[in-house]
C-alpha positions in Angstrom: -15.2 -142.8 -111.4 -14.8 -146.5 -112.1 -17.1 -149.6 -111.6 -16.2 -152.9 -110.6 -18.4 -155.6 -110.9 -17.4 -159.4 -109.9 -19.5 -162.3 -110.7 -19.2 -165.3 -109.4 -20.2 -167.4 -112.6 -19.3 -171.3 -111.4 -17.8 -173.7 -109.0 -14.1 -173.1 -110.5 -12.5 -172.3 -113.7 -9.5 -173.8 -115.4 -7.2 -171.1 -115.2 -4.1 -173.1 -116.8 -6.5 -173.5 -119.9 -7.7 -170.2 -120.3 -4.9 -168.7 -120.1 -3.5 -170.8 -122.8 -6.5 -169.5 -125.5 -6.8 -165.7 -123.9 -4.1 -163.3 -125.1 -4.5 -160.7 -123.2 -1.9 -158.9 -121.4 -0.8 -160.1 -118.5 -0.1 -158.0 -114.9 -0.1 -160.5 -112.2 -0.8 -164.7 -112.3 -0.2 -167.5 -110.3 -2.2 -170.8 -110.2 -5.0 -169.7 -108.6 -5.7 -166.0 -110.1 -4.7 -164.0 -112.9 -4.5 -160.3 -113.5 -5.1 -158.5 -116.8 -4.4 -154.8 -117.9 -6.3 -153.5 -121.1 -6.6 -150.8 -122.9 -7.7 -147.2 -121.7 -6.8 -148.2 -118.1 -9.5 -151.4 -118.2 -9.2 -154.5 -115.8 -9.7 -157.8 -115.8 -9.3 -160.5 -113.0 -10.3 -163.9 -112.9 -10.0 -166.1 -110.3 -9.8 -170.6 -110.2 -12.5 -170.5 -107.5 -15.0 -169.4 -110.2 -15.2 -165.7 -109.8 -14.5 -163.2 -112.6 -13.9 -159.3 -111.9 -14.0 -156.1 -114.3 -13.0 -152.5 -113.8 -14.6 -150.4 -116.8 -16.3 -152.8 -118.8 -19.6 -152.4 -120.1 -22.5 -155.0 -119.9 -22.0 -156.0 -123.6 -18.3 -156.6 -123.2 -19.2 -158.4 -120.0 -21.5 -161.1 -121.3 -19.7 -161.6 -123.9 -16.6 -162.5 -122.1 -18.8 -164.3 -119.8 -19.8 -166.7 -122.6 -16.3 -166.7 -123.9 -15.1 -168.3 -120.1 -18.0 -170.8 -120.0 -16.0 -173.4 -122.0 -13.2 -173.4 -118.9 -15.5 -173.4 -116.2 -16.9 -176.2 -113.3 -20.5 -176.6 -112.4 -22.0 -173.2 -113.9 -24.6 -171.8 -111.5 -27.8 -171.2 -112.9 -27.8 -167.9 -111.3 -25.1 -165.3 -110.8 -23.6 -164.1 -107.5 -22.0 -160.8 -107.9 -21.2 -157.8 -106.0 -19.9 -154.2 -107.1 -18.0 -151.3 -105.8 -17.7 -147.2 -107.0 -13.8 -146.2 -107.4 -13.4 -142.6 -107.3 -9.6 -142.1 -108.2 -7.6 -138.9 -107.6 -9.4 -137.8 -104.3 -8.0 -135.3 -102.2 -8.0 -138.3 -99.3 -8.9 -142.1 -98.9 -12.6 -142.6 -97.9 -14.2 -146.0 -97.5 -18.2 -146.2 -97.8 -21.0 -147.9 -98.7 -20.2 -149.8 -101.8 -17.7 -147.0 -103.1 -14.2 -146.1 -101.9 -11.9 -142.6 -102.9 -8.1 -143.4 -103.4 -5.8 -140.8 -103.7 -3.4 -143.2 -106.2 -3.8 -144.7 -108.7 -1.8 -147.7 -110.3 -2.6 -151.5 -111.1 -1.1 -152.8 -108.0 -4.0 -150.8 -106.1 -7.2 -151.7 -108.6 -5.8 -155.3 -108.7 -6.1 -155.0 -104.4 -9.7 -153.5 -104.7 -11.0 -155.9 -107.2 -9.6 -158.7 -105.0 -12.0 -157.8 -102.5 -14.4 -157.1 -104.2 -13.9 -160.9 -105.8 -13.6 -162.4 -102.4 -16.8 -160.7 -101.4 -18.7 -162.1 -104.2 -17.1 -165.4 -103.5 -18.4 -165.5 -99.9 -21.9 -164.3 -101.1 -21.4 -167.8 -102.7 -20.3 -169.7 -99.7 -22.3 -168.1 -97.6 -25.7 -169.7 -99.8 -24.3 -172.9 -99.9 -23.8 -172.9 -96.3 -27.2 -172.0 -95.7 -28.8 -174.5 -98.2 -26.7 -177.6 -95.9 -28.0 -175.9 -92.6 -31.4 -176.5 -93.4 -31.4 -179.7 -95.0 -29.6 -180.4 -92.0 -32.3 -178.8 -89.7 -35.1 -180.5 -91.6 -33.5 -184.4 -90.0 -33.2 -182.6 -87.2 -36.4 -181.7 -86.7 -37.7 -185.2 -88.3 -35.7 -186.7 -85.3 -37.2 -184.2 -83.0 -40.7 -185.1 -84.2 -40.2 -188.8 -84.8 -37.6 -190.4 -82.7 -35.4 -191.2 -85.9 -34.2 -190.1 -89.1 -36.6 -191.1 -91.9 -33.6 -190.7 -94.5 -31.8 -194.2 -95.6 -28.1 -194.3 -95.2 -27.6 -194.5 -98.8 -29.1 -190.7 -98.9 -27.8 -189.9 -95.3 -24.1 -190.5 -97.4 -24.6 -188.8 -99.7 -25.5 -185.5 -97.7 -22.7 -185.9 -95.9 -20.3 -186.2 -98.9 -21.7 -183.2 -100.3 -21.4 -181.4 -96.7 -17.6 -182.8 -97.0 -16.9 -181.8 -100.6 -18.3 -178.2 -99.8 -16.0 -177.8 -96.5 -13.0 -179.2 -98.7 -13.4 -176.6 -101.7 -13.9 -173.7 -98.9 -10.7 -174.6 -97.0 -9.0 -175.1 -100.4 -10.2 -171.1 -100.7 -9.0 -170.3 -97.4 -6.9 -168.1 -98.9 -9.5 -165.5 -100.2 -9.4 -163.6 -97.2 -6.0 -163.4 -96.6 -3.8 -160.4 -97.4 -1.5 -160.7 -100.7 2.2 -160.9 -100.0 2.2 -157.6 -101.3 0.0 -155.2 -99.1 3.1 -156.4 -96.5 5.5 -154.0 -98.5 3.1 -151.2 -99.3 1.9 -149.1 -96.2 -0.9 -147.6 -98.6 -1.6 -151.3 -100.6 -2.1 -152.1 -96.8 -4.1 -149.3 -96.0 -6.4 -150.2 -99.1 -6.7 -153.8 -98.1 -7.6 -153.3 -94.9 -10.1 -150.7 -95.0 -12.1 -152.8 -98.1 -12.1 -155.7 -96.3 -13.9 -153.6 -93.5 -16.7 -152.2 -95.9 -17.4 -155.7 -97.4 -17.4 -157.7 -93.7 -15.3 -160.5 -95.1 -13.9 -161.3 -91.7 -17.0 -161.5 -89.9 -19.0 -163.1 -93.1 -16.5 -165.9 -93.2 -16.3 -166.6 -89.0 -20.3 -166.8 -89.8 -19.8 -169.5 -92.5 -17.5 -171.1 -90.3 -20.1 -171.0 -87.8 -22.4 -172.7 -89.8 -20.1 -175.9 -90.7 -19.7 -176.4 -87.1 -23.5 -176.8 -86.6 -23.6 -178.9 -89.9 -20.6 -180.8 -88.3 -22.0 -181.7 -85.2 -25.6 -183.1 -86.7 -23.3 -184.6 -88.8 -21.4 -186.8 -86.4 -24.6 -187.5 -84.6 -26.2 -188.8 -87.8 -23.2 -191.0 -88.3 -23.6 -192.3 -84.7 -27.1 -193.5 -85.3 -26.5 -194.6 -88.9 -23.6 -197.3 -87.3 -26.2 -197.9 -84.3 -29.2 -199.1 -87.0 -26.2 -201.0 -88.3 -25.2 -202.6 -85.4 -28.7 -203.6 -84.9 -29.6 -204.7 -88.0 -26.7 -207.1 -87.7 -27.7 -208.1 -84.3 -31.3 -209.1 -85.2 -29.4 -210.9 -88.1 -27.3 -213.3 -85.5 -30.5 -213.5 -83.6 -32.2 -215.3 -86.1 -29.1 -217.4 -87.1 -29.3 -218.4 -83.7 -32.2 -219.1 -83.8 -32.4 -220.9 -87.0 -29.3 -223.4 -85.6 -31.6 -224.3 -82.3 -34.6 -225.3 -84.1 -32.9 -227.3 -86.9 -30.8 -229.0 -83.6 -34.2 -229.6 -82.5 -35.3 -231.2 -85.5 
């Protein structure tokens, strides 16, 4: 029995930096994720987007490495998101379930497929709360409009709100790949068959349609506050010729 845990432990990590300082030994890397075997059959992965995975490790060994990959990482959250997963190994037959799965084999290429799930869903966990947090600020002007007839917030804020919106939607389109199948599982029926059924039991399909969801909503409030920002505009600038105007008929007067 094996336990997995990933963490995700900031915004993104510096892969190209820590992999320069950390010598350990090397399965799989490209410039987004990297792959580590250790001894007595222990895992590591670590990914750019800010997620970290173990296979075997114990919670001292854990935080410690933890603090070790601080000094490469983006935005540290204040709190961790992390999810987990049981591996039995050498079962008589594959078996998906609640937060534990039996393989039948047993090699790096198919931990290194499990713990990328198991990454991804700690990744979305992650998402997902962001999300959430920009769906009710953006409910809150919504309902301020609702209750009001405008939006209380000046455009300097309003900007700003949607540049975090924007910067949020970039970084999870820069992750898009986090639910996609590695080029791998395409020539391995079972590294297929292990893919597919984990990303079943952890919903990352569905859970990322359902953040998707959510930035269409933001979007559209979005767009709508952006119509009535360039609207105050527009009459700001017309009271603005108003008085201009008016200022040129009374000094003709004069």
């Amino acid at each position: 029995m094996r336990k997995i845990y990933a963490y995700q432990i900031a915004e993104s990590i510096d892969l190209r930096q820590f992999r320069r300082n950390y010598t350990g030994k090397e399965c799989f890397a490209n410039n987004s994720e990297v792959f580590y075997i250790g001894d007595n059959d222990k895992f590591l992965y670590v990914f750019s987007y800010g997620v970290v995975v173990f296979s075997d490790y114990d919670e001292t060994a854990i935080s410690s490495f933890i603090e070790f990959l601080k000094i490469y990482c983006k935005n540290i959250l204040l709190e961790k998101m992390w999810d987990e997963i049981v591996v039995h190994d050498n079962a008589e037959r594959d078996k998906f379930g609640f937060n534990e799965i039996y393989i039948t084999r047993f090699d790096p290429d198919v931990m290194r497929i499990v713990m990328l799930n198991v990454g991804q869903s700690a990744a979305l966990d992650y998402i997902t709360q962001q999300a959430s947090s920009l769906h009710e600020n953006t409910k809150k002007y919504t309902l301020e409009l609702q209750n009001s007839g405008r939006l209380k917030i000046n455009n300097k804020d309003l900007l700003k709100f949607i540049g975090r919106t924007m910067n949020m939607k970039n970084s999870i389109v820069e992750n898009l790949y986090i639910i996609d199948s590695p080029d791998e599982t395409w020539d391995d029926e079972y590294l297929t068959k292990i893919d597919t059924g984990l990303k079943n039991t952890f919903d990352l399909k569905d859970r990322f349609r359902y953040v998707d969801y959510q930035f269409q909503i933001i979007k559209e409030s979005l767009d709508l506050f952006v119509d009535m920002m360039q609207h105050r505009k527009s009459e700001l600038l017309e009271i603005i010729v108003i008085i201009l105007i008016l200022f040129e008929v009374v000094h003709a007067f004069f």
